[in-house]
Each structure stands twice: as structure tokens, then as C-alpha cells.
Backbone as a chain_set.jsonl record, in Angstrom:
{"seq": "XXXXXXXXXXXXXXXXXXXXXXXXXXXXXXXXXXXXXXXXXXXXXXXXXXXXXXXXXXXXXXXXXXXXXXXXXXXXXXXXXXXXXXXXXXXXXXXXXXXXXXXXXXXXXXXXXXXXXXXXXXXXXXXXXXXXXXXXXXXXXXXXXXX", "coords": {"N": [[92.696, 71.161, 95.472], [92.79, 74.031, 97.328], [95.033, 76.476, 98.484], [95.944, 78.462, 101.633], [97.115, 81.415, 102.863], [98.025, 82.827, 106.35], [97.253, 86.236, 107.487], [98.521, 87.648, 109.831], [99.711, 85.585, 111.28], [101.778, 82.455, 110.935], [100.169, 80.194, 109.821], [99.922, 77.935, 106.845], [97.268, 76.787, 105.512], [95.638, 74.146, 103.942], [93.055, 73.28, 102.118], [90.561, 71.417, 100.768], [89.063, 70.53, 97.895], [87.55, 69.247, 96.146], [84.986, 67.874, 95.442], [83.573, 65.856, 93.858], [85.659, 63.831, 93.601], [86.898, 63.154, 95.946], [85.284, 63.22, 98.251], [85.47, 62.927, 101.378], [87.188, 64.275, 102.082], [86.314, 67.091, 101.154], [85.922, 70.479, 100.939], [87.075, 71.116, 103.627], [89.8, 71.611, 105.903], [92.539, 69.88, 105.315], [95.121, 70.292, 106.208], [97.494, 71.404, 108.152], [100.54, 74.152, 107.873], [102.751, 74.86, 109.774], [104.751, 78.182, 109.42], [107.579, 80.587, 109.336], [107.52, 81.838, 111.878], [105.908, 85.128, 111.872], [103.62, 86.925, 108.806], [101.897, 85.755, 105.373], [101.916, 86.666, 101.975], [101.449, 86.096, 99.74], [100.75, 83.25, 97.66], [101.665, 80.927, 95.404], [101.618, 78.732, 92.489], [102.018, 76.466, 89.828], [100.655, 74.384, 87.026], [102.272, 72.751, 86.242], [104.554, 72.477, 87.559], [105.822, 70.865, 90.356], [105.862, 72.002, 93.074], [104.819, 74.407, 95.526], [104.958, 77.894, 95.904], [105.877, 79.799, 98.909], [105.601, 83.061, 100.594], [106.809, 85.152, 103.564], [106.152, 87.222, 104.104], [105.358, 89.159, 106.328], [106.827, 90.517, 109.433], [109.945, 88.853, 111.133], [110.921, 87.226, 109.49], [111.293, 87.922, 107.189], [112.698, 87.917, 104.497], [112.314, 85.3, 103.795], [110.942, 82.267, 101.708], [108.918, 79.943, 101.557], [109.559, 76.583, 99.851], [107.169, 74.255, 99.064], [105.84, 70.774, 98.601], [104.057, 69.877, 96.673], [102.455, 66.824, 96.198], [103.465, 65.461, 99.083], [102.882, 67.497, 100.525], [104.597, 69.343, 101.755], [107.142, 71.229, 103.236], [110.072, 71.308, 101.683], [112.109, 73.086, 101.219], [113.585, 76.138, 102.432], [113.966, 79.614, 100.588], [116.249, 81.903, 101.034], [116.809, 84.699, 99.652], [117.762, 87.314, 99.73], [119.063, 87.862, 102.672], [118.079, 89.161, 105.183], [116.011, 90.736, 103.59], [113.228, 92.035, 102.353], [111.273, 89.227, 101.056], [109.149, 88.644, 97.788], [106.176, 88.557, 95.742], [105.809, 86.607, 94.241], [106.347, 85.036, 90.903], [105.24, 82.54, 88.464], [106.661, 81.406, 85.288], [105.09, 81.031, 81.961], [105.044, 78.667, 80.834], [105.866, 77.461, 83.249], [108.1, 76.733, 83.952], [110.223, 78.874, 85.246], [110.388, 79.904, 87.911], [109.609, 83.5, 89.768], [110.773, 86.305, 91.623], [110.593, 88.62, 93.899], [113.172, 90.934, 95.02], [111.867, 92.655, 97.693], [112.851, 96.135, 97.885], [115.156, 98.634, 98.325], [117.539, 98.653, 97.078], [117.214, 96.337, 95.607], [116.105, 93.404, 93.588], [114.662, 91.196, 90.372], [114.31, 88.24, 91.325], [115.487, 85.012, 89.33], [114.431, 81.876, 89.358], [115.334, 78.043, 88.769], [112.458, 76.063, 88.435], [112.499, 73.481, 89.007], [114.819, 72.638, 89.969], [115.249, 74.307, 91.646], [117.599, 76.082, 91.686], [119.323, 79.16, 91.767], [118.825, 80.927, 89.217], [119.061, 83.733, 87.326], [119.604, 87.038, 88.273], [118.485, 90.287, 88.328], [118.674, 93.335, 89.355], [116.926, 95.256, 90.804], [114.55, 98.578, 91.807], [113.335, 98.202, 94.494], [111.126, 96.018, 92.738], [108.109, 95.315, 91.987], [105.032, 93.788, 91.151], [103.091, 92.227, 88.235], [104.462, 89.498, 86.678], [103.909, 87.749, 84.489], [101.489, 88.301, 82.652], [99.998, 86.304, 81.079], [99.339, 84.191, 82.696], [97.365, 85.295, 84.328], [95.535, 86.191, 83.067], [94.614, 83.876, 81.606], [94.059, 82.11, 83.126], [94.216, 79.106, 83.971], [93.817, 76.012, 84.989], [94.753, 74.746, 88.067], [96.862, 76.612, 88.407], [98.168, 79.603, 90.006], [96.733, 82.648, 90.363]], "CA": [[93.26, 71.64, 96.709], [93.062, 75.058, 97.818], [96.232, 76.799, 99.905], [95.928, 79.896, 101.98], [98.27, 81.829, 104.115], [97.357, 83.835, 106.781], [98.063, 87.223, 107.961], [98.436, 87.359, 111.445], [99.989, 84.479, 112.144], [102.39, 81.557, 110.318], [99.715, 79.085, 109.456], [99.238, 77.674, 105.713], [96.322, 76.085, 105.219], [95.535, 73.204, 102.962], [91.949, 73.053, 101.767], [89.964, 70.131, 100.07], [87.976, 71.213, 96.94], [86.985, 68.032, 94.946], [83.975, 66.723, 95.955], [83.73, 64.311, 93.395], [86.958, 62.661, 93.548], [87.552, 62.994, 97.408], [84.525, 63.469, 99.027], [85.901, 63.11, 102.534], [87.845, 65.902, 102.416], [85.844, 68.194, 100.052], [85.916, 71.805, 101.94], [87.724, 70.362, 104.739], [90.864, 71.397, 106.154], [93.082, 68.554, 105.043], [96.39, 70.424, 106.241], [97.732, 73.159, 108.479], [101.791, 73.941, 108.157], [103.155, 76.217, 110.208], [105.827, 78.636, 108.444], [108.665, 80.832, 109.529], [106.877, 83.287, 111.933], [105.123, 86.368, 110.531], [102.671, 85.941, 108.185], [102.251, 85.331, 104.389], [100.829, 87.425, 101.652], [101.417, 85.807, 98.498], [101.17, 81.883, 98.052], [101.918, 80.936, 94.368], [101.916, 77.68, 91.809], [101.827, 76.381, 88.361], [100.205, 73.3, 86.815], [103.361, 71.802, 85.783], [105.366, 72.694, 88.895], [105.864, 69.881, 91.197], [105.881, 72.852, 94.3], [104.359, 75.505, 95.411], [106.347, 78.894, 97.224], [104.569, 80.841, 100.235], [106.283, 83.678, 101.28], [106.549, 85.305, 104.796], [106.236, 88.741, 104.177], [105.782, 90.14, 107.268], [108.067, 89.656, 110.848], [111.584, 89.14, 111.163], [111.567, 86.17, 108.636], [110.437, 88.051, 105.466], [113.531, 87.478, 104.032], [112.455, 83.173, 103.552], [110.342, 82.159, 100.811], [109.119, 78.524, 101.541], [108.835, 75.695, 98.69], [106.481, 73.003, 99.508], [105.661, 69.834, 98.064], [102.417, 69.537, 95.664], [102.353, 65.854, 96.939], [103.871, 65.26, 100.437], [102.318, 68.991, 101.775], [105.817, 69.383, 103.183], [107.849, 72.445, 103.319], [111.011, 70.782, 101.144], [113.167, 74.024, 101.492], [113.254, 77.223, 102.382], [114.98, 80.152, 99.864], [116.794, 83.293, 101.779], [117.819, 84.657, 98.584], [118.821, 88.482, 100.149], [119.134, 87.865, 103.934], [117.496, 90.159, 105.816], [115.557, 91.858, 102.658], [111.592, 91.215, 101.977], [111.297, 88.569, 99.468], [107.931, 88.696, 97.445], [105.883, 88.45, 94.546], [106.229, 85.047, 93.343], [105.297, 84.509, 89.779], [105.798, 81.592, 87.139], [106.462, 82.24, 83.596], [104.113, 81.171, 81.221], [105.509, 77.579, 80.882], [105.891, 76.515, 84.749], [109.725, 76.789, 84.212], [111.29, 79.62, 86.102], [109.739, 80.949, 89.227], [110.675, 84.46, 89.686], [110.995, 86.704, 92.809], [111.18, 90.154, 93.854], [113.656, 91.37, 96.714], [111.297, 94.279, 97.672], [114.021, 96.542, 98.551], [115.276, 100.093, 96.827], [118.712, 97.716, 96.56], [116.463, 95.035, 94.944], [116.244, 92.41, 92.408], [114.054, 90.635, 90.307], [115.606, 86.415, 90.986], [115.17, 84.152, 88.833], [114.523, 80.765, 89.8], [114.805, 77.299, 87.818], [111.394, 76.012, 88.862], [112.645, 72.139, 89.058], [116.12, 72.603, 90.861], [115.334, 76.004, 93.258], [118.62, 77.108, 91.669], [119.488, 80.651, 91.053], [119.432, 81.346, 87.297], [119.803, 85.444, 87.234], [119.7, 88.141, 89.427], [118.261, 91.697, 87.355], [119.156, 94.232, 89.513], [116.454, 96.643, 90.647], [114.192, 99.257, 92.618], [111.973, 97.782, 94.949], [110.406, 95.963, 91.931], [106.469, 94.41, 92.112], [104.082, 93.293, 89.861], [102.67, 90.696, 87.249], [105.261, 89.187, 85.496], [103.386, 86.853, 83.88], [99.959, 88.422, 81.823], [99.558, 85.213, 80.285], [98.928, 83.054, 83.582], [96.94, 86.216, 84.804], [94.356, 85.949, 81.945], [94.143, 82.194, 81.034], [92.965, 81.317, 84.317], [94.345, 77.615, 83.952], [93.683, 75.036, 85.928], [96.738, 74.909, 89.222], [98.035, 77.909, 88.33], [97.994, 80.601, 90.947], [96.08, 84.027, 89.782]], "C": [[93.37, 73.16, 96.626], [93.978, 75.196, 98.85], [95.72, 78.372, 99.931], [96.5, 80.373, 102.754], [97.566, 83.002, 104.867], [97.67, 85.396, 107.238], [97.549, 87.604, 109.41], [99.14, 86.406, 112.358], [100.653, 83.548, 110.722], [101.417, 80.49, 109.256], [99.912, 79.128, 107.728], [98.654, 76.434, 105.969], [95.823, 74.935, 103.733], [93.856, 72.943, 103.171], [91.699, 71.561, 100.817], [89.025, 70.664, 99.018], [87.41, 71.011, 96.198], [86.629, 67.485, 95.666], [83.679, 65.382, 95.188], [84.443, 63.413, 93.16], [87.476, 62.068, 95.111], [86.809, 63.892, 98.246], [84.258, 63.724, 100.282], [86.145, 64.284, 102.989], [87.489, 67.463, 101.519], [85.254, 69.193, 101.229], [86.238, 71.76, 102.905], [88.745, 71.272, 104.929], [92.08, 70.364, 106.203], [94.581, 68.909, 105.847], [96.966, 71.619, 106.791], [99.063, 73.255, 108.507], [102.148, 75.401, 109.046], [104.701, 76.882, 109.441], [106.834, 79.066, 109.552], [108.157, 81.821, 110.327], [106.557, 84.739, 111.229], [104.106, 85.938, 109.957], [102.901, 86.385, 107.018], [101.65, 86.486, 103.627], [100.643, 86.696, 100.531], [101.675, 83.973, 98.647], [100.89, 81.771, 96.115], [102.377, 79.195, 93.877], [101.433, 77.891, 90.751], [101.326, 75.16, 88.269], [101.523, 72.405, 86.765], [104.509, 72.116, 86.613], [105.011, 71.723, 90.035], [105.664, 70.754, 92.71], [105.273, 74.04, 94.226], [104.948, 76.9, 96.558], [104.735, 79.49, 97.576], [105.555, 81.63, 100.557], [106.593, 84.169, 102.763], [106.882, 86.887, 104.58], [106.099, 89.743, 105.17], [106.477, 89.49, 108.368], [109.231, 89.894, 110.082], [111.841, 88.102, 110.196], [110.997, 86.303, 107.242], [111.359, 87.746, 104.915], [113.44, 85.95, 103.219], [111.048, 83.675, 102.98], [109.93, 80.085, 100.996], [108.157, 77.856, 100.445], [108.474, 74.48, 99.413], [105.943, 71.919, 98.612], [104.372, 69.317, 97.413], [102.125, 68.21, 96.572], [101.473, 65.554, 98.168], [102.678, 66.75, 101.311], [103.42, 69.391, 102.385], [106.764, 70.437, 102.613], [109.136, 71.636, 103.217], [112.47, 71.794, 101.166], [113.03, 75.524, 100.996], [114.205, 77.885, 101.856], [115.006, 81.402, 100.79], [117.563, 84.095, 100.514], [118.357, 86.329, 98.938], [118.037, 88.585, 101.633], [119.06, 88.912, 104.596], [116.772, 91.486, 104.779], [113.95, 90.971, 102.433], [111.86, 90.294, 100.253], [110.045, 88.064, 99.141], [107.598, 88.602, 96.354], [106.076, 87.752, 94.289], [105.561, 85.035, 92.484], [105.841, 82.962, 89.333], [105.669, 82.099, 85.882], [105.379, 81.246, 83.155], [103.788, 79.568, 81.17], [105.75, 76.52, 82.197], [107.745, 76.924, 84.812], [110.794, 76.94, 84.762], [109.85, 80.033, 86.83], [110.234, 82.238, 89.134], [109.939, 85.461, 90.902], [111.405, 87.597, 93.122], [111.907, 90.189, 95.414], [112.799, 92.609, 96.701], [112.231, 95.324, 98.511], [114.548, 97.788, 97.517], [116.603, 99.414, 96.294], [118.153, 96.531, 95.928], [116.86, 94.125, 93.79], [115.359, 91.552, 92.312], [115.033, 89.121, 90.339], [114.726, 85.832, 90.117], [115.608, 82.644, 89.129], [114.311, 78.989, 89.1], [113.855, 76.322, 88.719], [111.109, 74.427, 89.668], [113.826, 71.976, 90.45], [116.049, 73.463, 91.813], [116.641, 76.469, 92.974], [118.189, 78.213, 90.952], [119.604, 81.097, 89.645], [120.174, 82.508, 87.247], [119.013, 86.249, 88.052], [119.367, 89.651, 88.314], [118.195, 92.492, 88.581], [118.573, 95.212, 89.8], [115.719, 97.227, 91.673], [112.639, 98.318, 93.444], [111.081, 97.263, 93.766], [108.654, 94.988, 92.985], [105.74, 94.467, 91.149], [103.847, 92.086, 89.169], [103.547, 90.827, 86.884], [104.973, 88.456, 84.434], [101.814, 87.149, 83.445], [99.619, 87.293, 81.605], [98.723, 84.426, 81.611], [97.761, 83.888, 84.409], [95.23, 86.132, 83.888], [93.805, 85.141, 81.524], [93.251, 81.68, 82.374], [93.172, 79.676, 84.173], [94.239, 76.937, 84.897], [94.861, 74.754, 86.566], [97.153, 75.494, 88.915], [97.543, 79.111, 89.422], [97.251, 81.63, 89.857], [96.583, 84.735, 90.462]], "O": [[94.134, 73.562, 95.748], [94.003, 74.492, 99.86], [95.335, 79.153, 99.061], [96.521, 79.672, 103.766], [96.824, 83.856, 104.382], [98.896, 85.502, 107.263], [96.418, 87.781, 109.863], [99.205, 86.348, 113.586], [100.207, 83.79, 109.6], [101.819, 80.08, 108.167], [100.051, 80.243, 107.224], [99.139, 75.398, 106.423], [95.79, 75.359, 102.577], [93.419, 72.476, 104.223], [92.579, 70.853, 100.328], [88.097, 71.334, 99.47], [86.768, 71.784, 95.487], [87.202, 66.752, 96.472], [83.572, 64.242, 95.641], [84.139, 62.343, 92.634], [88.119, 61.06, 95.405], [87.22, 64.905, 98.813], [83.306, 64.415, 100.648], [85.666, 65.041, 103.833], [88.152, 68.485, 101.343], [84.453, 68.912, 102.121], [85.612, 72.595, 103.557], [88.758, 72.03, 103.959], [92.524, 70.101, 107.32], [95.26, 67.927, 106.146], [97.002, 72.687, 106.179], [99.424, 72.368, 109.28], [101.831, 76.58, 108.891], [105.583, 76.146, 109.0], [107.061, 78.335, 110.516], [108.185, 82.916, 109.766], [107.013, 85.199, 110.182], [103.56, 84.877, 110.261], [103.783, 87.237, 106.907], [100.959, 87.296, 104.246], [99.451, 86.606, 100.234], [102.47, 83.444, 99.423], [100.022, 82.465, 95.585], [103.155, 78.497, 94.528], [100.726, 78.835, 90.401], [101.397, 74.532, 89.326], [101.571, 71.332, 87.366], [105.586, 71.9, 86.057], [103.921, 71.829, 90.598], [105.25, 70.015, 93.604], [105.139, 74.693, 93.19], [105.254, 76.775, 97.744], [103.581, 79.607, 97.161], [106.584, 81.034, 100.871], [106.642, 83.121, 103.407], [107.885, 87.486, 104.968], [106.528, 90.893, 105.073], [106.732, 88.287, 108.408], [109.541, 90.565, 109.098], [113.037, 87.955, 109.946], [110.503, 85.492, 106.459], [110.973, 86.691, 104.412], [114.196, 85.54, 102.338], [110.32, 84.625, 103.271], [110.661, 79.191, 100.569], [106.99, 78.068, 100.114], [109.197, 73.822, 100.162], [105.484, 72.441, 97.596], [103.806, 68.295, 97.802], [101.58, 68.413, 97.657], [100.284, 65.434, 98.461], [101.999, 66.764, 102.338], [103.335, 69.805, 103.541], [107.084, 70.357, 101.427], [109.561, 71.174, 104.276], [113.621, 71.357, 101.137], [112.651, 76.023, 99.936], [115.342, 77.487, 102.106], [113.971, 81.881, 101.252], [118.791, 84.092, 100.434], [119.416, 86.63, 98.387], [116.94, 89.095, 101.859], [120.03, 89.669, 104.62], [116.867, 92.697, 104.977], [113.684, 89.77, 102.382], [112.291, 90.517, 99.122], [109.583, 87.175, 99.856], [108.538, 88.527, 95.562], [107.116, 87.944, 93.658], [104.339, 85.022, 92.631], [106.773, 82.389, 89.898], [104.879, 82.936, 85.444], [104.779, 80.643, 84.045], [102.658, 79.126, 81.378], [105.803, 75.29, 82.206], [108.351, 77.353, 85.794], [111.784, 76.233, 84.944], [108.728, 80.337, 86.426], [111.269, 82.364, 88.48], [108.725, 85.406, 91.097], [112.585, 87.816, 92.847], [111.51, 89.745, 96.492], [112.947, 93.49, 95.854], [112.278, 95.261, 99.74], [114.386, 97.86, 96.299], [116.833, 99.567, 95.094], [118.979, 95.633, 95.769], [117.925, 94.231, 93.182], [114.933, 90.961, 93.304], [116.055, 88.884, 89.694], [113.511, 86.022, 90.071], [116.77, 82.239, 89.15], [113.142, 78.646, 88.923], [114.382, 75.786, 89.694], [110.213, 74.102, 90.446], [113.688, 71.394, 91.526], [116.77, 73.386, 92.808], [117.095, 77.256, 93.804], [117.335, 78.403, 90.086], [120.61, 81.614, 89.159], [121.4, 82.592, 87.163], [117.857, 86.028, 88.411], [120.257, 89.911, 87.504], [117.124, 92.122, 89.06], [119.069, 96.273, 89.42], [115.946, 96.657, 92.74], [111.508, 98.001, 93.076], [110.114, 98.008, 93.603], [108.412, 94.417, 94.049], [105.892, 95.308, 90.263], [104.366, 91.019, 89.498], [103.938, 91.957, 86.592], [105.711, 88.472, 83.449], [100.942, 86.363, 83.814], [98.504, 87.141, 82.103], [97.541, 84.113, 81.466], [97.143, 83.191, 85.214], [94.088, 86.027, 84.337], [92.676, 85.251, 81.046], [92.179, 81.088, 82.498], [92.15, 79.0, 84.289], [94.715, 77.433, 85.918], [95.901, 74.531, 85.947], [98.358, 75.245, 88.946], [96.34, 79.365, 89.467], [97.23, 81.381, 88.652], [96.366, 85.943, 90.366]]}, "num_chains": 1, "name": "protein.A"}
């Protein structure tokens, strides 16, 4: 399965990308969700993460970060973690474990997220951060892991 978010507009897209297991839907559109108006920039998963976050980085609803359901396809719940501040960059650590999440904001913070529960672990405290957090998942190129 390929996901893609668009810019311009809310949609995420759910692609089909195994022809030999599910031939039907191989390069297909299997799935369109609509998000939180705005549109997306960053859409992010791990192999061993049951969900995958999409952000909404631009519009009035950058603030929401929505987790969706590997599965179902279903937008399970959306995080506002600094209300009315861009929330971006989604990585995973190395392990699938913690998600983690930049407020892009000069009042910012990197969150940390436990990857199972969507609770808050820790909050670091900083400038408009961005970037890889994760070299490892950046370089391995593993199979369901975002790049």
C-alpha cells in the first residue's frame, strides 16, 4: 500500500502496490480520506506500528496531526498537541516505538509520542525544530517504514 497526501486540498490517498498478492487493486486507488482541511506535507509509518500519522500542515487546521489505522484505513484520532501551532515532521525511532513530532514554532517542541497508546511521553522544549530524527530508518530503507 502506498499513502499520499495532497497539497492543495485534504485528500489522502490510499494506493494498491502488490500485484502479486492483490491483483485487483494493484496501482489502483483503493482509498480516498478526506482530512482536516488544508493540505498535508508529511505522511509517516513504521513496520511495526499498527498506524500511520498525516499531518495538515497547511490552513487553519495545521495544528491536527491525524493517526489512521494500517488495517481499517480509518482516521482513529486526531492529535492537537499545541493548539493553534503547526505540528510537523513526524518521525519514528528506530524501533517503531515512539513517534515524535515537531511544534514548528520559535515557542516549539520536539513531542514525544508512545507509538501504541498516542500518549504524550515528553515534551523537549525548542526553536522551531525540523529534521531527521531518525538516520537509521533514513538509510535502511526497510520495508513499511516511511523515508
Amino acid at each position: 500500500m502506498w499513502v499520499t497526501s495532497a497539497l492543495g486540498n485534504a485528500d489522502i490517498t490510499f494506493i494498491g502496490t502488490d500485484p502479486a498478492e492483490h491483483e485487483d487493486n494493484a496501482w489502483k486507488v483503493v482509498r480516498v480520506l478526506q482530512g482536516q482541511g488544508g493540505s498535508s506535507l508529511f505522511v509517516k509509518c513504521h513496520l511495526e506500528s499498527k498506524n500511520l500519522r498525516v499531518d495538515v500542515f497547511f490552513g487553519p487546521n495545521r495544528d491536527a496531526v491525524h493517526v489512521i489505522d494500517k488495517q481499517s484505513l480509518e482516521i482513529v484520532k486526531t492529535l492537537r498537541p499545541a493548539p493553534g501551532k503547526t505540528a510537523a515532521h513526524l518521525e519514528f525511532t528506530r524501533d517503531g516505538r515512539y513517534a515524535l513530532l515537531s511544534i514548528w514554532d520559535m515557542d516549539g517542541a520536539l513531542v514525544v509520542y508512545d507509538a501504541d497508546t498516542l500518549e504524550e511521553v515528553k515534551r523537549l522544549p525548542m526553536k522551531k525544530p525540523s529534521g531527521r530524527y531518525n538516520v537509521y530508518n533514513k538509510i535502511t530503507r526497510s520495508r513499511g517504514t516511511s523515508h
